[in-house]
Residue frames relative to the residue before (quaternion, step in Angstrom):
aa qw qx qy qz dx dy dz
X 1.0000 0.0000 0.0000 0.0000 0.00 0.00 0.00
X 0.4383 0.7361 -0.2670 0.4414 3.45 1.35 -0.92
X 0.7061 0.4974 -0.0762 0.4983 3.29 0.48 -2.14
X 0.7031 0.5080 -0.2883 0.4054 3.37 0.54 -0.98
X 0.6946 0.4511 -0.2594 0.4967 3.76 0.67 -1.21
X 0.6000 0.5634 -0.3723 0.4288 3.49 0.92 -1.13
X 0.5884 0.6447 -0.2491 0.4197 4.03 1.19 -1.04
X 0.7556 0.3093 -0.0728 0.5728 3.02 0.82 -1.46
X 0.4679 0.4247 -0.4825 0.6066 4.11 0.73 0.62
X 0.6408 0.5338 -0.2928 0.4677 3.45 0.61 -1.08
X 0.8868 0.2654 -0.2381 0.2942 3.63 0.59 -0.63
X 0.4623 0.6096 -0.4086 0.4977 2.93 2.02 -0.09
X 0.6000 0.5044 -0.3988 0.4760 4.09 0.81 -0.65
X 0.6676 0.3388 -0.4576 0.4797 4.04 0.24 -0.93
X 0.6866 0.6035 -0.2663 0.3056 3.90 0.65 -0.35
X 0.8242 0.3144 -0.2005 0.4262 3.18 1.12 -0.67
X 0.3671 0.4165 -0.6821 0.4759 3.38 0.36 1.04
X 0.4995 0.5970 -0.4566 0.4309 3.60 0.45 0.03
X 0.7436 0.3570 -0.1816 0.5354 3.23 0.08 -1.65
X 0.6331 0.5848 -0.3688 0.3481 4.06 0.53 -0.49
X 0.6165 0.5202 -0.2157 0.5503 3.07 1.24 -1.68
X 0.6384 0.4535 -0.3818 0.4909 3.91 0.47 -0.88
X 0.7925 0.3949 -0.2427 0.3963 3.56 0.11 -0.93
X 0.5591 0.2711 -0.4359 0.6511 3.98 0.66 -0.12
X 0.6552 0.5700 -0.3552 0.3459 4.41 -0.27 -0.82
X 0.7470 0.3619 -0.0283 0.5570 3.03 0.63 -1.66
X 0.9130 0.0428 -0.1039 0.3922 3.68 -0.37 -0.86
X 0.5526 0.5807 -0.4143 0.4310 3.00 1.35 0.09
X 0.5807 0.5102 -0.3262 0.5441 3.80 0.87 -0.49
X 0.7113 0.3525 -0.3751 0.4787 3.65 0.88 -1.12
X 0.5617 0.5346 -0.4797 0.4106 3.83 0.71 -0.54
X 0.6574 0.5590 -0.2686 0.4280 4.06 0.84 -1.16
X 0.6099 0.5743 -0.2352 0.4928 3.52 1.29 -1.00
X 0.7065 0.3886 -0.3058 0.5063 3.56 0.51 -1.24
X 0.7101 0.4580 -0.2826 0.4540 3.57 0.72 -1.18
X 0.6439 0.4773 -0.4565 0.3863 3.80 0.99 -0.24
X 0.4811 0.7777 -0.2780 0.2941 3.91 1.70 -0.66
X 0.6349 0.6621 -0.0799 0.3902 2.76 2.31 -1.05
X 0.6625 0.5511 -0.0989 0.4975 3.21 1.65 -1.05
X 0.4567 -0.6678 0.4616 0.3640 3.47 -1.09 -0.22
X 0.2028 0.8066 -0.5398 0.1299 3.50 1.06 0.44
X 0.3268 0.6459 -0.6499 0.2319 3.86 0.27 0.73
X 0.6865 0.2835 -0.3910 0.5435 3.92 -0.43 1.29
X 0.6019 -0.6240 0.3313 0.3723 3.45 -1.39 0.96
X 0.6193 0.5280 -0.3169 0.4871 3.67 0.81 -0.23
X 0.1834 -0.6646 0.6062 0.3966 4.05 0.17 1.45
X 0.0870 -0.4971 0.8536 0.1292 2.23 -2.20 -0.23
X 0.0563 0.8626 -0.5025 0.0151 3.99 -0.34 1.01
X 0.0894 0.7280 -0.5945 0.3297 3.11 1.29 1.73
X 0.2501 -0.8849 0.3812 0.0957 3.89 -0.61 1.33
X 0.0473 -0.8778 0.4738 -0.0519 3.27 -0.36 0.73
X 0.7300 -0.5316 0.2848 0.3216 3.43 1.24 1.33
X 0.5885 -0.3820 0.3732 0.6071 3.56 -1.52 -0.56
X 0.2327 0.7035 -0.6713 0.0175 3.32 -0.45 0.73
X 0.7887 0.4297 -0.3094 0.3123 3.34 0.61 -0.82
X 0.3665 0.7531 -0.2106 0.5041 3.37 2.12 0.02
X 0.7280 0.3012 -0.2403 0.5670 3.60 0.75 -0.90
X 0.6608 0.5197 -0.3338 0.4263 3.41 0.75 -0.74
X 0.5672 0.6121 -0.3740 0.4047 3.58 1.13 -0.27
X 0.7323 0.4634 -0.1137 0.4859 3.30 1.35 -0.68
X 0.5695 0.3622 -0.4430 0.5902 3.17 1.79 0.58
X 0.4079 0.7556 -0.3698 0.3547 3.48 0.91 0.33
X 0.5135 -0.5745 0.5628 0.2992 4.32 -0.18 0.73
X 0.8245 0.3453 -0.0217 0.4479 3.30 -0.05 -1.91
X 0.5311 0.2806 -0.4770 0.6416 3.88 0.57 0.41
X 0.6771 0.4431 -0.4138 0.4170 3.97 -0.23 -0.62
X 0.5788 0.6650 -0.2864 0.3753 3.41 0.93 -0.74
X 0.7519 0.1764 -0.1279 0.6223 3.04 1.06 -1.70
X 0.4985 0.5020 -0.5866 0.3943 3.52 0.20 0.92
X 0.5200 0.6680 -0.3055 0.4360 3.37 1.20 -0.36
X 0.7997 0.3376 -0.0273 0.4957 3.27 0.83 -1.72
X 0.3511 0.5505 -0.5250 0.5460 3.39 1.52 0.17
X 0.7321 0.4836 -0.3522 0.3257 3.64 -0.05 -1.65
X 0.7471 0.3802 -0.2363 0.4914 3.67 0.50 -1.54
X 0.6027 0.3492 -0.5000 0.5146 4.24 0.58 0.38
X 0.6414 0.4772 -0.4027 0.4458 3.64 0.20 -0.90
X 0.8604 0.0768 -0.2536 0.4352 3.98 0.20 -0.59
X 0.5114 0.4243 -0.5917 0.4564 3.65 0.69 1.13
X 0.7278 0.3582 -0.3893 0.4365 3.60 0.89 -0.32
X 0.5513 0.5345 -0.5002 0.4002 3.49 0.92 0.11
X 0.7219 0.5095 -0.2369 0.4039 3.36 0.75 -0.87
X 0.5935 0.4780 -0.3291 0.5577 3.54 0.99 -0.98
X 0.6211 0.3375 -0.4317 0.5603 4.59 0.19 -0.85
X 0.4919 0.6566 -0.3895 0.4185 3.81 0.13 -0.80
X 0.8732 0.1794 -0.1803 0.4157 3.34 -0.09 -1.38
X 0.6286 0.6827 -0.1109 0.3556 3.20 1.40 -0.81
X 0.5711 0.4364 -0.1417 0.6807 3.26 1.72 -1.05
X 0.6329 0.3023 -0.3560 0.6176 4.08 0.74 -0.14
X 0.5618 0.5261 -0.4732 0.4285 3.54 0.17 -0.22
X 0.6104 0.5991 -0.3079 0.4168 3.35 0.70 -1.56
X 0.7535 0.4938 -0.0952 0.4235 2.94 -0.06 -2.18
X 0.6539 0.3537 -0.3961 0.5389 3.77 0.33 -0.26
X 0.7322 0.3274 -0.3999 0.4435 4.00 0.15 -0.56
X 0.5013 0.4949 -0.5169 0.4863 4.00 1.22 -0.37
X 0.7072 0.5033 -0.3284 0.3725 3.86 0.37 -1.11
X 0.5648 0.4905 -0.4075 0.5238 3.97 1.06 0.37
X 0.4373 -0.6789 0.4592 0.3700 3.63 1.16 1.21
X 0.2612 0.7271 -0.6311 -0.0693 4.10 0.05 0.32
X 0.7777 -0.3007 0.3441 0.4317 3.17 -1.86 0.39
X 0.9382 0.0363 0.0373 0.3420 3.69 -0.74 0.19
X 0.2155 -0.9243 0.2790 -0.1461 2.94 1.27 1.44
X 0.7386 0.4812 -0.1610 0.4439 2.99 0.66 -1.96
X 0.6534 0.5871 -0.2382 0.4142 3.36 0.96 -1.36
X 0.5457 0.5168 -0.3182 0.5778 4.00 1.19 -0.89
X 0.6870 0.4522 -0.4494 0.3487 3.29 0.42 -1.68
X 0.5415 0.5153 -0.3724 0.5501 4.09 0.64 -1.76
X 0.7940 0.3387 -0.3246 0.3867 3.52 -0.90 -0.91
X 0.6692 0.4996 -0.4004 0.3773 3.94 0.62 0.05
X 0.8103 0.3666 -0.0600 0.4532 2.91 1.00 -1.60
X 0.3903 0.7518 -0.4040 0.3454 3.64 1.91 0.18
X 0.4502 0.5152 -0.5282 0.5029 3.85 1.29 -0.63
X 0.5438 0.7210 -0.3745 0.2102 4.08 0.09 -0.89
X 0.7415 0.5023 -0.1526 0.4178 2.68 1.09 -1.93
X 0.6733 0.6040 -0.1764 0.3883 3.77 1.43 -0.21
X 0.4529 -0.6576 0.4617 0.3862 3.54 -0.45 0.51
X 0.4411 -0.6408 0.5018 0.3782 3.27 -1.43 0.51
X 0.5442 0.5376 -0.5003 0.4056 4.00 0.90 0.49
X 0.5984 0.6250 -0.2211 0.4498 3.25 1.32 -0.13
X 0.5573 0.5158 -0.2340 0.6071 3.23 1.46 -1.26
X 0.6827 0.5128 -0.2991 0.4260 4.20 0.61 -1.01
X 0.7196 0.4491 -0.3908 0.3575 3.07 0.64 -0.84
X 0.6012 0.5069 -0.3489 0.5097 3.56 1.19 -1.53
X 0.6161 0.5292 -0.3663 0.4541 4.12 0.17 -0.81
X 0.6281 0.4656 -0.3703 0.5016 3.71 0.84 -0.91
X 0.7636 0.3499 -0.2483 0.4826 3.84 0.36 -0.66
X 0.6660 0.3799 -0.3914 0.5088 3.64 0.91 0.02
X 0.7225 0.3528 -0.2637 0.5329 3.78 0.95 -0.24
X 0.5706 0.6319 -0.4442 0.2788 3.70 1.19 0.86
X 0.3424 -0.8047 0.4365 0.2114 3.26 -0.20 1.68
X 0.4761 -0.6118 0.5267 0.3487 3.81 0.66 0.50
X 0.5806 -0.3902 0.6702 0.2480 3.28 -2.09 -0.26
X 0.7951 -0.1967 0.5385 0.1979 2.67 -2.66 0.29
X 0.9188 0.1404 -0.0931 0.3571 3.04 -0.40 -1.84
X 0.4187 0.5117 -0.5014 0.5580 4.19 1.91 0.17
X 0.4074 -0.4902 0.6701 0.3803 3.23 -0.34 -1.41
X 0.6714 -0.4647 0.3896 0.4260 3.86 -1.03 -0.20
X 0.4574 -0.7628 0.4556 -0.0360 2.95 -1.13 1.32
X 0.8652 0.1118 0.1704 0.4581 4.09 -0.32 -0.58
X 0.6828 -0.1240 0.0223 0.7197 3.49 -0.22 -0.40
X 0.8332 0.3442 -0.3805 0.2061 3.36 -0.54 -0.17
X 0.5423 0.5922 -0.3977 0.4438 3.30 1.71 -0.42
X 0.7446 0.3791 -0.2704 0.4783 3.85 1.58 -0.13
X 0.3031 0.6245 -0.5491 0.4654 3.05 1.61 0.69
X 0.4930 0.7105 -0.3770 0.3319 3.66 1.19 -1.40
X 0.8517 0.3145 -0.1946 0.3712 2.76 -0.07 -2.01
X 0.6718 0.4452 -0.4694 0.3608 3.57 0.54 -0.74
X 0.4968 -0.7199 0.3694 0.3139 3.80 1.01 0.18
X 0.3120 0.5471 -0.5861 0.5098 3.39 1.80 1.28
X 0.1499 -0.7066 0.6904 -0.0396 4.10 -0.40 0.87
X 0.8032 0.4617 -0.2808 0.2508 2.66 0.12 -1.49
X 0.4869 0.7260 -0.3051 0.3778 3.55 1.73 -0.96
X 0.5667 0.6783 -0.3880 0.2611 3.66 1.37 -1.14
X 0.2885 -0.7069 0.6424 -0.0661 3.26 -1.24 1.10
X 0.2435 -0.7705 0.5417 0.2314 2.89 -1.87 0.72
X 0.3991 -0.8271 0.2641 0.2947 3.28 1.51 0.94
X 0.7998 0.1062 0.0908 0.5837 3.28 -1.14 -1.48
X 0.5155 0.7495 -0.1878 0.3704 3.93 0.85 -0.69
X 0.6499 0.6059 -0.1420 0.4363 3.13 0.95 -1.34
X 0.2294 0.8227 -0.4776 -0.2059 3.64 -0.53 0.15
X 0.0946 -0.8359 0.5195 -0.1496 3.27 1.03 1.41
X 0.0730 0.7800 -0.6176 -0.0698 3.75 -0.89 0.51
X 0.3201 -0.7196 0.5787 0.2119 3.68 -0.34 1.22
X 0.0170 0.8518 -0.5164 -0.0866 3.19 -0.88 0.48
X 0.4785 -0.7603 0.3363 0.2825 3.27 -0.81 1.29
X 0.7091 -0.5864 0.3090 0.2406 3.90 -0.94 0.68
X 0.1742 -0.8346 0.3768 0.3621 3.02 0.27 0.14
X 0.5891 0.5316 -0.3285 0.5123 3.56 1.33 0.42
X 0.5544 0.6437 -0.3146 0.4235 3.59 1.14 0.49
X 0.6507 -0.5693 0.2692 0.4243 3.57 -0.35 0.63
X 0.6453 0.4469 -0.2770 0.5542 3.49 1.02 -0.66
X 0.7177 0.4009 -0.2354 0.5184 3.89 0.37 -1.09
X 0.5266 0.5727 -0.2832 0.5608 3.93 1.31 -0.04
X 0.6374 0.4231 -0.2369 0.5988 3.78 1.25 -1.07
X 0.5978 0.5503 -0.3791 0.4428 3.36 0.58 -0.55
X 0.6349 0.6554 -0.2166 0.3469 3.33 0.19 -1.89
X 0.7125 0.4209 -0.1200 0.5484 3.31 1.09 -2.17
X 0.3768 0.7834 -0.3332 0.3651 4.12 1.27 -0.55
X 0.4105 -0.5126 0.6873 0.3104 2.94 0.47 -2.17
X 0.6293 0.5711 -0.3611 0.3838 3.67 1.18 -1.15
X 0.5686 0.6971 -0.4073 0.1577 3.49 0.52 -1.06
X 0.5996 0.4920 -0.2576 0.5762 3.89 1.31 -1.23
X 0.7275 0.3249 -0.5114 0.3219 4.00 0.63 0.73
X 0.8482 -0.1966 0.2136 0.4431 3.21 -1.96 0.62
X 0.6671 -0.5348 0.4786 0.1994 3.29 -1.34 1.13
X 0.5735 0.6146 -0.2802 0.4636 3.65 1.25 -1.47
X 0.8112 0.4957 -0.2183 0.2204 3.41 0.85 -0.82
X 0.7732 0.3942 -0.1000 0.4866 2.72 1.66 -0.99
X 0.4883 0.5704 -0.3800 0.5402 3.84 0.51 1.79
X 0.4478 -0.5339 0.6850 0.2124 3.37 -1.51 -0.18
X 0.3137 -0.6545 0.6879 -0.0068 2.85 -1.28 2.04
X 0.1603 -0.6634 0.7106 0.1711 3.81 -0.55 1.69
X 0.5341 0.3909 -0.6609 0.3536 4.15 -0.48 0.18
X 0.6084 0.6224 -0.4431 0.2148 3.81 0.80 -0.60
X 0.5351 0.7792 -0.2160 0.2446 3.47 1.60 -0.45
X 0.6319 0.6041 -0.2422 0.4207 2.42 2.09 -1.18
X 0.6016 0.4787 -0.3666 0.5239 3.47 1.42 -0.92
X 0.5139 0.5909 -0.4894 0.3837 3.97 0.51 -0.44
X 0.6689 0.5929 -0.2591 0.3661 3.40 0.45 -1.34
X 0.5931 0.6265 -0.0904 0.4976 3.41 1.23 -2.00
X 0.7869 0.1419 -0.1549 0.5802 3.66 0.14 -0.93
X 0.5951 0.4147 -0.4693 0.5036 4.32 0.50 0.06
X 0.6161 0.2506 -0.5618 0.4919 3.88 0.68 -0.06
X 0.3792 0.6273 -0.5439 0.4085 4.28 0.46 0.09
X 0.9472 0.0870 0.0814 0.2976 2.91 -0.30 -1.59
X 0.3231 0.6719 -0.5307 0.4031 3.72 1.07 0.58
X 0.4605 0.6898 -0.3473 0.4376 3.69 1.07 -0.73
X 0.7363 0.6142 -0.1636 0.2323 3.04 0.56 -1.57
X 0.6479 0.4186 -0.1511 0.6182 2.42 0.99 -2.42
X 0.6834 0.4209 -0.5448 0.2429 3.91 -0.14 -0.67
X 0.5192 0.5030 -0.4847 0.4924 3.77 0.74 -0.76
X 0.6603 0.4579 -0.4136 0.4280 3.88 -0.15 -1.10
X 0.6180 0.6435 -0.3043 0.3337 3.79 0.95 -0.87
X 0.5201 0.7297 -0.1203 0.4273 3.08 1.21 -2.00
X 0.8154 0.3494 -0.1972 0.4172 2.93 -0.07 -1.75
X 0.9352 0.1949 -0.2601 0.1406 3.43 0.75 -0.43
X 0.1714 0.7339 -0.4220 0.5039 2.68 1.95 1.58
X 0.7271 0.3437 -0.2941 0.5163 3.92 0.89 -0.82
X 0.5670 0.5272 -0.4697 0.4242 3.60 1.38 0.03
X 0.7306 0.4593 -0.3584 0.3562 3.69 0.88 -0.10
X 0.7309 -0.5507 0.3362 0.2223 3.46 -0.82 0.99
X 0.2469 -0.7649 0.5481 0.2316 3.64 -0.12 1.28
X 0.5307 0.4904 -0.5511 0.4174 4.21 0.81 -0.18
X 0.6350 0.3348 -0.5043 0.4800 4.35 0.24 -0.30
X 0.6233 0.3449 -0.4616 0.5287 3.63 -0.21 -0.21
X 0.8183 0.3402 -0.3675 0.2822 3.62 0.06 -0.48
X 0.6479 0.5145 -0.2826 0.4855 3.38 1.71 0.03
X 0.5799 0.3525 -0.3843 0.6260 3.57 1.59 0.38
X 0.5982 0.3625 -0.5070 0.5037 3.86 0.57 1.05
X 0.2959 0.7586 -0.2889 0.5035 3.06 1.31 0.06
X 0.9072 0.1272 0.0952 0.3896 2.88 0.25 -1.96
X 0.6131 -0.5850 0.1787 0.5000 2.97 1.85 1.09
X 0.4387 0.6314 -0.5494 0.3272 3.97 0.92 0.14
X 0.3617 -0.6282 0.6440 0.2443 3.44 -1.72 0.80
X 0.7159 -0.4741 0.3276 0.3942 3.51 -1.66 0.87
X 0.6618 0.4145 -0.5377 0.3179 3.72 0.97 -0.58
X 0.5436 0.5904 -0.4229 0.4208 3.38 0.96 -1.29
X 0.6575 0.4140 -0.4554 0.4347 3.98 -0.11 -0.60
X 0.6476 0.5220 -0.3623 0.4206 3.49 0.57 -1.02
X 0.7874 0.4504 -0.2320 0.3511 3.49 0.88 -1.39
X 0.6928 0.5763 -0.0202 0.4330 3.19 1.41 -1.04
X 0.7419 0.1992 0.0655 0.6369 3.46 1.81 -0.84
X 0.8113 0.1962 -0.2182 0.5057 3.74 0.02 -0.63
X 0.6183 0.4496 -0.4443 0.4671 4.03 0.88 -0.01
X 0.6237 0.4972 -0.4219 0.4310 3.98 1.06 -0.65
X 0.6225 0.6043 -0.2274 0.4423 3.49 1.34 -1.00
X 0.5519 0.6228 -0.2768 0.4805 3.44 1.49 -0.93
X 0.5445 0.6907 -0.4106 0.2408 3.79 1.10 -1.66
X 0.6328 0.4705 -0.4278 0.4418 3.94 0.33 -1.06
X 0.7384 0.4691 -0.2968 0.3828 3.86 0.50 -1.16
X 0.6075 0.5349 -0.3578 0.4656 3.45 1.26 -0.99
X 0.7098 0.4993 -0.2418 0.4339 3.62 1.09 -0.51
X 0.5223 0.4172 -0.4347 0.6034 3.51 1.29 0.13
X 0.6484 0.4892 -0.4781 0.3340 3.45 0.19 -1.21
X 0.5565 0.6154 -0.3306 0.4498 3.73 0.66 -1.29
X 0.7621 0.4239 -0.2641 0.4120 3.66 0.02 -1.34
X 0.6369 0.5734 -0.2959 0.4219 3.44 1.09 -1.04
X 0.6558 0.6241 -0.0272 0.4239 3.14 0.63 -1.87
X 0.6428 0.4405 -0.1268 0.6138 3.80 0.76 -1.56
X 0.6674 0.4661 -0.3078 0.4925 4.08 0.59 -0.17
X 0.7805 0.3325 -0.1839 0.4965 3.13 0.50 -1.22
X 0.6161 0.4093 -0.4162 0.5289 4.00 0.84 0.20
X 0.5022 0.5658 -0.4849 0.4389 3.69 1.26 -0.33
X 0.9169 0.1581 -0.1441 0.3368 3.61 0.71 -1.08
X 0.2753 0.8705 -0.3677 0.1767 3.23 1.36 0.39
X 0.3395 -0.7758 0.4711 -0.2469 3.02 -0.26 1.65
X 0.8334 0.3477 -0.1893 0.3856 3.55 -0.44 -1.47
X 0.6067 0.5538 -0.3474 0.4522 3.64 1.38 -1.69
X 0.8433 0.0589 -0.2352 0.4797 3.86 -0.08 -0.78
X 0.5951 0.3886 -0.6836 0.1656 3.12 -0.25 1.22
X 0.5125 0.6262 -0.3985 0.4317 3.26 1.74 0.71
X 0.6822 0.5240 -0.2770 0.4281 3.12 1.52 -0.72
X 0.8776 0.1389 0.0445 0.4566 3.14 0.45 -1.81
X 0.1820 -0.7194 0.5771 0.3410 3.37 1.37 -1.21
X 0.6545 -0.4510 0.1531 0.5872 4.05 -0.83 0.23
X 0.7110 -0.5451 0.3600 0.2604 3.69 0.35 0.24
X 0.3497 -0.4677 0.4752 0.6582 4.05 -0.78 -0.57
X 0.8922 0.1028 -0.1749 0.4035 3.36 -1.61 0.60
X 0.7074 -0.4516 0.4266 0.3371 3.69 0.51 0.44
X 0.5047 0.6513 -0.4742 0.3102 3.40 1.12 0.11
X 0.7789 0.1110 -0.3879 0.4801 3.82 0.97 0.77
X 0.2630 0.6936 -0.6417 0.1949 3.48 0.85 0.77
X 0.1984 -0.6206 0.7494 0.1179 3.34 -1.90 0.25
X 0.7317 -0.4674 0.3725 0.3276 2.97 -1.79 0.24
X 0.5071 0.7025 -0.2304 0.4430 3.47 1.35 -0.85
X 0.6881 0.4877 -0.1576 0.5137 3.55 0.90 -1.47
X 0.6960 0.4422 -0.2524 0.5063 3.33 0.93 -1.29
X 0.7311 0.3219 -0.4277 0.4229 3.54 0.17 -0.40
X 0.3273 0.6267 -0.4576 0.5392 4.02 1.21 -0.17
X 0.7908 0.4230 -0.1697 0.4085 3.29 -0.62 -1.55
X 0.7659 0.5058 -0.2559 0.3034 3.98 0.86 -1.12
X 0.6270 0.6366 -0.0056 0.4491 2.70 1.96 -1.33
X 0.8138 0.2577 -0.0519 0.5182 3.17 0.30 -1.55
X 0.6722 0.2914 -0.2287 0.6410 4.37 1.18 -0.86
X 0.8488 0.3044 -0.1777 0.3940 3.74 0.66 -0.09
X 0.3425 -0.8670 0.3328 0.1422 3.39 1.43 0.63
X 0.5688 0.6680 -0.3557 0.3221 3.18 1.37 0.89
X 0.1211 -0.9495 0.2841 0.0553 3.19 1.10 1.55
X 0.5088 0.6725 -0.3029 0.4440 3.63 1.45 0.18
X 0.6158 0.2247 -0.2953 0.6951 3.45 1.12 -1.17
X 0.7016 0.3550 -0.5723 0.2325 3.79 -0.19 -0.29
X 0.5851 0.5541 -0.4103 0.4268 4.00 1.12 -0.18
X 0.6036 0.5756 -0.2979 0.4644 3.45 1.13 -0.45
X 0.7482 0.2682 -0.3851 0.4691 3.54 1.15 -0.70
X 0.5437 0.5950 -0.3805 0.4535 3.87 1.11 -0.37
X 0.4433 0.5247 -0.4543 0.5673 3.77 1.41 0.18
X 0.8010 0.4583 -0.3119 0.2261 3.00 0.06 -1.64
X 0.5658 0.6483 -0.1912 0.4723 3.35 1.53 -1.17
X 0.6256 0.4607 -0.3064 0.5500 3.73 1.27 -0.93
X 0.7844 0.3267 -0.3137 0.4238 3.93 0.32 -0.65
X 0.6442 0.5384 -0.3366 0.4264 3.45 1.43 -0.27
X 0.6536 0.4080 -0.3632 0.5238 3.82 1.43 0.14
X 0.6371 0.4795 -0.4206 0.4328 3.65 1.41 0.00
X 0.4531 0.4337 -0.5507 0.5508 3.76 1.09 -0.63
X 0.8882 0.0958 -0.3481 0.2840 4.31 -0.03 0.01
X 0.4628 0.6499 -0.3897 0.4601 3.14 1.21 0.91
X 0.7680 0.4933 -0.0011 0.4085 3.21 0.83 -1.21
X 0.5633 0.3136 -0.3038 0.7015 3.58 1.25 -0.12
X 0.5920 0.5075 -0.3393 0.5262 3.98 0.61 0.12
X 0.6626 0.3627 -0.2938 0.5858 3.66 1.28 -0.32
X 0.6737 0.3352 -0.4076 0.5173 3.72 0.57 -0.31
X 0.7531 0.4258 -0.4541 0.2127 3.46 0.81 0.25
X 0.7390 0.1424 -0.3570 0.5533 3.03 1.37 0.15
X 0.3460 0.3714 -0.7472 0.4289 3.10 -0.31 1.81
X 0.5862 0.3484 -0.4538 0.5737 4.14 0.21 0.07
X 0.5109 0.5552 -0.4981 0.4274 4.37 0.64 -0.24
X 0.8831 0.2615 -0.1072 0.3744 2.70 0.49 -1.82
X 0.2427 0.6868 -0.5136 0.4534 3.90 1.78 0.42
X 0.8420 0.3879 -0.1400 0.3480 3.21 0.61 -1.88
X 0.5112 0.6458 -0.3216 0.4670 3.46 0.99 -0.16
């Protein structure tokens, strides 16, 4: 019994500088942050006289937060969708045992091994549409030669904002929302945003395809071999059997993925920075830019809140679900 307490004193001491360091670092900054969102601290000298959601509502009368709530929306569901398909694509032609595997497998998942300031910069020189007085640059200077011109683009550049109708099924949901009474800026599709889509889906398709992979060779060649059997065609297995089987992975990828476009940050300020008009700022940039070049540490804590409770409402129900999986298991 002796031995036993001595163990467990023993393991609470190698542990807590851990648990200390986590709790003053970690929640203690996020507890100071939320509670600074509260104050008027907008000038290097705090001031933590409180004044409520103020700096919160006012964020939402602001162009340039609507903006990057916009361009959050149109990166998060073109890059979800675009690694998604791409990383199952992958993964299904790796999972047909081809000739030189290993070499695909390395050569997919090598974008990984890079930083995403690293990935911007190289994307920033392959997606510069040059000038007038250069001529076309990067992709587009080999659109030229291949005698697709017409393909040329003004990429990341561009500050086109499609905007959705307001008589379409989607601009109609809105309308019915509540959304309809904001800023024009808000309601559309930033095309410079494509350029970062493109940038962070050659990153992270790797990923999702390995996450794929793995859970194609986890499924049993005898169920595929008992619905050819039973006269099914490879799509119908695929459709019928290896995508329902797929659903747990499709649900990490998502959680994973769906975070890291909430706070992405590092890619466009290598690539684009907020763009002409803001057509790739993010929330991330903006609170950077508010904070640290605009000494207005109240709205920038207020939007680094907002960004913290908006990846746990999709983080956090995704942990209680598979801790109650793996309860139940």
């Amino acid at each position: 019994m002796h031995q036993v307490k001595r163990d467990r004193l023993l393991s609470i001491l190698l542990i807590s500088p851990s648990v200390l360091a986590i709790a003053v670092f970690v929640y203690g900054f996020i507890g100071f942050t939320a509670y600074s969102s509260l104050t008027k601290w907008d000038a290097l000298t705090p001031d933590f006289t409180f004044v409520g959601l103020r700096n919160y509502a006012k964020l939402f009368t602001i162009d340039r937060f609507l903006s990057d709530l916009r361009n959050t929306v149109t990166f998060t569901v073109l890059f979800l969708a675009a690694c998604l398909v791409i990383g199952l694509f992958l993964a299904i032609l790796l999972d047909q045992r081809v000739k030189g595997e290993g070499v695909f497998r390395s050569i997919f998942l090598f974008p990984m091994a890079i930083s995403f300031i690293v990935t911007g910069v190289v994307w920033r020189w392959l997606l510069n549409p040059g000038t007038i007085q250069t001529g076309s640059s990067g992709v587009n200077l080999l659109f030229e030669k291949a005698g697709l011109g017409f393909l040329r683009w003004g990429w990341f550049t561009d500050p086109t904002i499609w905007h959705i109708p307001a008589e379409s099924a989607v601009g109609g949901t809105l309308a019915r929302i509540g959304l309809g009474g904001l800023t024009s800026p808000f309601i559309g599709v930033s095309l410079a945003m494509i350029s970062v889509v493109i940038a962070a889906t050659w990153q992270m398709s790797g990923y999702t395809m390995a996450m794929y992979l793995a859970g194609l060779r986890a499924i049993p060649d005898e169920l595929r071999e008992a619905a050819r059997v039973d006269g099914a065609s490879e799509f119908a297995i695929y459709r019928h059997i290896v995508l329902p089987l797929l659903q747990p992975i499709t649900l990490s990828a998502v959680i994973v993925l769906g975070h890291i476009s909430l706070k992405i940050f590092d890619l466009v300020v290598s690539m684009t920075g907020s763009g002409p008009a803001f057509a790739t700022d993010v929330p991330a940039f903006f609170m950077w830019d508010t904070t640290f070049r605009g000494n207005n540490f109240a709205q920038g804590a207020a939007i680094a809140t907002l960004l913290l409770l908006v990846v746990a409402v999709l983080v956090v129900p995704y942990l209680r679900y598979t801790t109650r999986t793996e309860a139940e298991i």
